[in-house]
N, C-alpha and C positions, 0 to 999 in steps of 0.2 A: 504494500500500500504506500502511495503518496500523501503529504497534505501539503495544503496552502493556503492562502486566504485569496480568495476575488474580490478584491477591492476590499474590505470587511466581513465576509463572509468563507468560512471554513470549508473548503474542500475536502471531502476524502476521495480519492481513486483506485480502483486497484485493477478492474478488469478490460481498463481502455484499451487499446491500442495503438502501442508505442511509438510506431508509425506516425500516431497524428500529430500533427501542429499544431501551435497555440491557434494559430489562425481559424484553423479548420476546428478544432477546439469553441471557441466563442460564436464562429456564425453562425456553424451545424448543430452543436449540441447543446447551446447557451442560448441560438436566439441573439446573439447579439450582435448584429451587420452592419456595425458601425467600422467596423476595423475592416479595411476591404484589401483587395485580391487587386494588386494590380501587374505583378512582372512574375511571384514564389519564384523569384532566385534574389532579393535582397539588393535589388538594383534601386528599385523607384522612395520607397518610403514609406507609399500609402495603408501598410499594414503595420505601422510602429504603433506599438506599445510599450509602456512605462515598468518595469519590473523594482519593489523595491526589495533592499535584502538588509540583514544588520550587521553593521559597522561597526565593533566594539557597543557603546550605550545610544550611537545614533542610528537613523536610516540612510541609504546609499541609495537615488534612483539612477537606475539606468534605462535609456532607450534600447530599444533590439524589434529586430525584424521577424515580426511574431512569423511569417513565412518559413524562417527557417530553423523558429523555433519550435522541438518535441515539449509535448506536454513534462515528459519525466523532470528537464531541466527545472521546475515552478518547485520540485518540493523542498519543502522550509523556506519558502519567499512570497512575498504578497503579489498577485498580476493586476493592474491597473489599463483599464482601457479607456476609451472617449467616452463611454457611454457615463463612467462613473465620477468627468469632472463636474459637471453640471448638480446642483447642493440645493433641495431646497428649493428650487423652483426658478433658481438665479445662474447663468452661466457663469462659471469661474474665470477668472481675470485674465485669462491666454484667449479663450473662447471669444471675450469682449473685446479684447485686443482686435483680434482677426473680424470681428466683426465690424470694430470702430477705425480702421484702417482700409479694411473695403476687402480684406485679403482672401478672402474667397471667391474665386469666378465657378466653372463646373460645378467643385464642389467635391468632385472625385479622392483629389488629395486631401482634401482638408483636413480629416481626422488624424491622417500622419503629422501632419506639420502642427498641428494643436497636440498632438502628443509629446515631438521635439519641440515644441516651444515650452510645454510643461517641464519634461527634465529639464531643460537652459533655468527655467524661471527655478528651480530646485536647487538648482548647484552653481548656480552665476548671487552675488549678493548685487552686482550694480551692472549697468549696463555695459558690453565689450561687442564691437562690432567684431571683433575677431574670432570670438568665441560666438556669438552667432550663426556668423558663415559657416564655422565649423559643425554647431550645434542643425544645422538644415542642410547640410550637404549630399546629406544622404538621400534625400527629400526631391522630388522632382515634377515640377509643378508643369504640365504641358498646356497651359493657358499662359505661360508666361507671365505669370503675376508675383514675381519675387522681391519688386520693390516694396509693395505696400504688407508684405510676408515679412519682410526683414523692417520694416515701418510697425507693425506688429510684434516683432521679437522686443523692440526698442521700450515699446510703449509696457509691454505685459513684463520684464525685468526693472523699469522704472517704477510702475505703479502695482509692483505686484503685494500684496498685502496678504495677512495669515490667513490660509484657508481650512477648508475642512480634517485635511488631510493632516497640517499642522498641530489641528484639533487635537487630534485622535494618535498624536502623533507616540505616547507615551504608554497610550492602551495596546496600538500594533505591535511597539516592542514588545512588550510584554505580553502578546499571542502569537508573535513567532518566536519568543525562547519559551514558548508552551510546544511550541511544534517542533523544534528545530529537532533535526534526525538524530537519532540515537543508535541505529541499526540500520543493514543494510535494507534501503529501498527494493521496490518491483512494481511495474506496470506489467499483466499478463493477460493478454485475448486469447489463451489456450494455445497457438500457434505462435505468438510472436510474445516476449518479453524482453522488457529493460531493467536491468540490474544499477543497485544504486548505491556504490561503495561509499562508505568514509573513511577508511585509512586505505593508507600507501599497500599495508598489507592484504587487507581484504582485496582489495584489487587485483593484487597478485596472483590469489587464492583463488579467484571468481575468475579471470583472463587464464589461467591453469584447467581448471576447470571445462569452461567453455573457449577454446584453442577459435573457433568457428565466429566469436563475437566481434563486431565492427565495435571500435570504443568511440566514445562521441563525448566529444569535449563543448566546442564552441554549438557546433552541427553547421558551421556558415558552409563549408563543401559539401560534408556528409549527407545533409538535406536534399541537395538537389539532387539525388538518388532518386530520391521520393518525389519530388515537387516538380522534377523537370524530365528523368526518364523513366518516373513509374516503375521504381524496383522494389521489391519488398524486402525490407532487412530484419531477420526472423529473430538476432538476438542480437542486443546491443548492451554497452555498459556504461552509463555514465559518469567521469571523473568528474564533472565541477563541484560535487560535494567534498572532493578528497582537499581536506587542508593544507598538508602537507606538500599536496604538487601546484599549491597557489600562492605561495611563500617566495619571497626575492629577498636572499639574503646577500649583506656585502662582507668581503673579505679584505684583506691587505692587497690581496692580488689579482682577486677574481669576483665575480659574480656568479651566485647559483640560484638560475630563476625555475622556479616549479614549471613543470608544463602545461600544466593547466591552467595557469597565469592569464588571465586578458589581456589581452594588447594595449589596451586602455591603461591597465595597471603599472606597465612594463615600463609605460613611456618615460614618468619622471625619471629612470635609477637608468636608462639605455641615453637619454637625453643627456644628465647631467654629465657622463663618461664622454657620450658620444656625439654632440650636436646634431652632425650630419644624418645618426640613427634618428633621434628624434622629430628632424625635417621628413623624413621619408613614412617615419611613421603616421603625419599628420595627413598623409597621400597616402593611406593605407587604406583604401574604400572607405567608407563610410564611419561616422563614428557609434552608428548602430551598429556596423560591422564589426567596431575594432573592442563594442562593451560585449559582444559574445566569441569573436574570434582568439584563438589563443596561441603562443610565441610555441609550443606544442607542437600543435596543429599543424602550423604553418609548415613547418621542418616533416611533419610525420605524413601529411597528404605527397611528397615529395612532386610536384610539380615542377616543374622546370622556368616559369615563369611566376613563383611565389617570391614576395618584396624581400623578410629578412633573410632566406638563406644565404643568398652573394655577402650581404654584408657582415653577417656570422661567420662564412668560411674564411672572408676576408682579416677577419680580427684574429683568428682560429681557436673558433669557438668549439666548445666538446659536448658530444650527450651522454649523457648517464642513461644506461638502458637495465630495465631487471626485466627481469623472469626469476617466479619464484622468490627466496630470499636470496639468489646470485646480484650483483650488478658487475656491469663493465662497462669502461669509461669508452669511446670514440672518435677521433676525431671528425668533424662534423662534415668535411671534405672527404672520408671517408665511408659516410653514410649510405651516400646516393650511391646506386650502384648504375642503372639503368631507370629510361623512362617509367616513372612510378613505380621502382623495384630499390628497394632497401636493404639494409645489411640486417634488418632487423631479424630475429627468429620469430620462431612462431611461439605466443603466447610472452612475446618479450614486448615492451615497452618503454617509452621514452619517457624516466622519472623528472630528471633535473636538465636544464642547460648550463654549462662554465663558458660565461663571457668573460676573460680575459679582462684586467682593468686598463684603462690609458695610460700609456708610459711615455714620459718625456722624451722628445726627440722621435718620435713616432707622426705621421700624418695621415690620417685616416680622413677618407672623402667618400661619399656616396652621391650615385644618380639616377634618378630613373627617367624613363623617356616612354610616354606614354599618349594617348590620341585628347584625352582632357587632361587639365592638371586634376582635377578630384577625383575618388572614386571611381574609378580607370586601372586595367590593366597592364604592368609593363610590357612593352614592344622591345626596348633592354633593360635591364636593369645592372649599375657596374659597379662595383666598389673597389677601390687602391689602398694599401695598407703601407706606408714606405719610410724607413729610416735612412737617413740623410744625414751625414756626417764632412763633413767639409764638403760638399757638394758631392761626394757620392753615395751612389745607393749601395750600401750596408747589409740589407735585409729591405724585402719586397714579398705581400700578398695581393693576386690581383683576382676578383672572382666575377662574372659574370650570370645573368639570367634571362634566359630567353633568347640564347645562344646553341644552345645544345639541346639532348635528350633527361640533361640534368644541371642545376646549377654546379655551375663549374668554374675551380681554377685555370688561370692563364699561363702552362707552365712554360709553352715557349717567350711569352712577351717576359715571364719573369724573368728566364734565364738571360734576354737581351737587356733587362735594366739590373740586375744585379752586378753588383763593381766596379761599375760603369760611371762615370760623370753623368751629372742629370744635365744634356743639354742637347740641343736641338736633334743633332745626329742620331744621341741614343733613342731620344724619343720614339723618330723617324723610322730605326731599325724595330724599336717595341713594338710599333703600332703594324709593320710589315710581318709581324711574329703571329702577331695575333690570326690573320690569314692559317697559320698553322696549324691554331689552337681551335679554331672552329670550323665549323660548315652549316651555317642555322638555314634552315629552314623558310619557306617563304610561306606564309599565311596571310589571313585579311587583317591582321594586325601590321603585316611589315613584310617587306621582299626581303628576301637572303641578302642582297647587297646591300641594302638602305640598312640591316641590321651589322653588317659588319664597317660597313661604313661610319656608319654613329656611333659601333665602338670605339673605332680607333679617335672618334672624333671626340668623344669623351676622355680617351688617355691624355689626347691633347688638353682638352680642359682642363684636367688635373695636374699638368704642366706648366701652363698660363697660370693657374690658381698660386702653384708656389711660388711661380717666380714674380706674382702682383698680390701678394696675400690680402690685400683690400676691394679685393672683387670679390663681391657677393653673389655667383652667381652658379653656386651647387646643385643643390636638389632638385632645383624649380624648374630645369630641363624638359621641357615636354614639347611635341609633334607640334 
């Protein structure tokens, strides 16, 4: 069995169907058709809902794209949707907002964008145009009516005043540490269940067990199994209860981020190391996306065109993998073996990441190149890793994505900038390595050559960058 709360109100579940969605969840089984259907692959917005969970003695809301969210993720957190901002007979202060700015045309989106404008108005204390943007990007309004949306955001963070939710705000705690889990979860329709670990080890136990389980951390890929080519996945397990692999702790030397970490979480402690991490993250689809996607995930769907891995190999980042009570450390360039083929075993898992910390004398840059700047796929994505010692390279990591059948190091560009003076020649010769190192692929995101092209024209960047350290002009690369 799961529990939760719907807005104030106690769920129990036990014989759902794992498979379902929140989505599918509220319109189908709830009756409630405010939260709408417009892309279930976590593109548009229009099915954002507000998830809140507990924060030490506070509440934490996050938006997430109930599309590609499974029910099992809700238990021990409260689901909040459009239906439940309206109090009383009075529309709640985002609602009026979007009403008193005109922000509604269709109509179709609207409930998304009063959902993210509810978490903004939750976690902003004063107006930021930049957190904003950030906070709607996910959000896609095809009547074009963004000014008077973002004239709304302005108005509902200015004038936003205690609401009900506030209210009640000390009673909710106090019925989700009534609920919160204490043993392992299960959703079971007799054919299909999801398992609901809370330790490191039960998971172990339960992934031993059932060898055959998909694990489902964020679900922002794993979903669209479901959502986009109708596949049925008979048992799953969900980590975001496990504590332990949601922990970022810092070391002298290193970083060890849980995998089931949010990308949302990741950002402060990957940013403060790594600037150029945290640019790239903020272009990391959506930031519905990045409150259910996890730094995990992202490594373990092995994709060849996923944002962190280039810049993890590049730092050379490690996984901690277990099976059972074994672990064994990886290097993370080591991982990928083949398109979507791992080093992983079977019933083995990815516990912790080791990001390496920033060392003096080190230059770490990242960029991606992409067809929008937001919420957009890399067409490349490159990272350079390079220590420089009276003008020569020392030590060099270079790793691309959306080059290969896997993100990958550049071992011939590295071998032409190792040793070498960093200056035009060598450059020249790196950038002809590279030819070596790849042969991508030409898809409707990029031709084989415009993509080897824009590598080498990115090493170049990272070239102009050192030697003009006052150019600002890293990560925001795009088509």
């Amino acid at each position: 069995m799961i529990q939760f709360l719907l807005n104030r109100e106690l769920r129990s579940e036990h014989a759902l169907d794992p498979n379902l969605t929140v989505l599918e969840y509220l319109r189908e089984h709830l009756k409630k058709p405010g939260t709408k259907e417009g892309c279930a692959s976590g593109d548009c917005g229009a099915c954002t809902v507000v998830v809140a969970e507990l924060d030490g003695e506070r509440l934490r809301y996050r938006s997430l794209n109930s599309c590609l969210t499974f029910v099992s993720s809700l238990h021990g957190k409260q689901l909040i949707s459009v239906e439940d901002l309206k109090h009383k007979g009075q529309l709640h202060s985002v609602q009026q907002a979007m009403v008193d700015c005109h922000g509604s045309q269709c109509g179709f989106c609207t409930p998304g964008f009063v959902m993210s404008l509810f978490a903004l108005q939750k976690n902003t204390d004063q107006p930021d145009s930049h957190k904003a943007h950030e906070a709607l990007a996910g959000n896609l309004c095809r009547c074009t009516g963004y000014r008077p949306i973002l004239a709304a955001a302005e108005q509902a963070c200015c004038q936003q005043a205690p609401d009900q939710f506030d209210a009640a705000e000390a009673e909710t705690i106090a019925r989700l540490k009534a609920i919160a889990p204490t043993e392992t979860g299960e959703l079971n329709s007799g054919d299909k269940c999801c398992l609901v670990p809370l330790t490191v080890a039960d998971l172990a136990d339960l992934y031993g067990s059932h060898p055959e389980a998909r694990l489902l951390a964020g679900g922002t890929d794993l979903a669209l199994e479901v959502t986009q080519f109708h596949r049925t996945l008979p048992v799953m397990i969900y980590v975001g209860n496990v504590a332990e692999m949601k922990r970022i702790e810092h070391f002298d030397d290193r970083l060890e981020i849980g995998a089931a970490t949010p990308l949302t979480d990741c950002y402060e402690a990957l940013s403060d190391e790594y600037p150029d991490f945290g640019e790239l993250l903020h272009r990391f689809a959506s930031l519905q996306i990045r409150n259910q996607g996890t730094l995990g995930g992202n490594i373990g769907n092995a994709s060849p065109i996923g944002d962190s891995p280039p810049l993890l190999i590049a730092l050379g980042a490690q996984v901690v993998l277990r099976k059972g009570n074994d672990t064994r450390t990886l290097a993370l360039d080591d991982y990928f073996i083949d398109y979507r083929i791992t080093a992983r075993q079977e019933s083995e898992f990815i516990e912790k990441i080791i990001v390496p910390r920033a060392q003096a004398g080190r230059s770490f840059r990242a960029y991606k190149v992409s067809k929008r700047l937001d919420d957009d796929i890399s067409a490349v994505c490159a990272a350079f890793n390079l220590r420089l010692e009276d003008g020569v390279v020392t030590d060099v990591r270079a790793a691309f994505g959306g080059m290969a059948a896997t993100p990958k190091r550049a071992r011939a560009c590295e071998a032409a900038l190792l040793g070498k003076v960093f200056n035009h020649a060598t450059l020249e010769a790196a950038c002809a390595a590279l030819a070596e190192d790849f042969t991508p692929l030409s898809d409707f995101r990029a031709s084989k050559e415009y993509r080897l092209l824009t590598a080498q024209n990115l090493l170049r960047k990272y070239f102009i960058e050192q030697h003009s350290p006052y150019i600002e002009t890293r990560v925001t690369a795009y088509v």
